[in-house]
N, C-alpha and C positions, 0 to 999 in steps of 0.2 A: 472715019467715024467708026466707031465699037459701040456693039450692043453691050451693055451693062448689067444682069440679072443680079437683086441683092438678095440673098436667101437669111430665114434665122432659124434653124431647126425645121429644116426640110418644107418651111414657109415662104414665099414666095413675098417678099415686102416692096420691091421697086424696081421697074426695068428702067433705063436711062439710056439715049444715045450721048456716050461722051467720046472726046479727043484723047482725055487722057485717064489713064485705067487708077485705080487706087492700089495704093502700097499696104503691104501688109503690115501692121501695128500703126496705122492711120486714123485715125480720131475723125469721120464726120459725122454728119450732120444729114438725118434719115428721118422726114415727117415731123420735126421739131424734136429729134430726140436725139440724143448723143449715141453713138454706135461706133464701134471698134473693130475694124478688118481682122479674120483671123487667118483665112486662107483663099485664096484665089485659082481659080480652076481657068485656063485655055481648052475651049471647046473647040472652035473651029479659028478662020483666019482673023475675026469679028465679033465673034459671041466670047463672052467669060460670064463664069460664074463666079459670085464673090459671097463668101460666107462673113456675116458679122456678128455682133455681139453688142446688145443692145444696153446701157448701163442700166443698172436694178435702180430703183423709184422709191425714194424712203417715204411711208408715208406720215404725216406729223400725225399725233397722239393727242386727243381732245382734252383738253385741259376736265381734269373729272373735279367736281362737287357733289358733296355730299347734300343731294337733293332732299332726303328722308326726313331730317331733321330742319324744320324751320323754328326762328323766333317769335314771338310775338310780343 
């Protein structure tokens, strides 16, 4: 078993004991969020640190009306 440390800008987002370690340009799956391995650090014979890269959030654009102006 490997300790797992997931960092994003020297943030500390997820420790994990796993089997198997993640490959660098690997696509998971981090709190419901997509994230992308960018570099991978051996600490000791068990610990790694793994830097990711979390994908940006578009957020939708509220449909605008022009409120100012009513009928009657």
């Amino acid at each position: 078993m490997n300790v797992v440390h997931y960092y994003e800008n020297k943030t500390a987002v997820l420790n994990q004991l796993l089997v198997r370690i993640p490959a660098i340009d690997e696509q998971i799956h981090i709190k419901g969020r997509k994230a992308k391995v960018v570099e991978i650090i051996k600490m000791d014979d068990h610990k790694y640190h793994v830097h990711v890269m979390f994908e940006k959030i578009t957020k939708k654009q509220p449909l605008t009306k022009d409120l100012g102006k009513k009928k009657r």
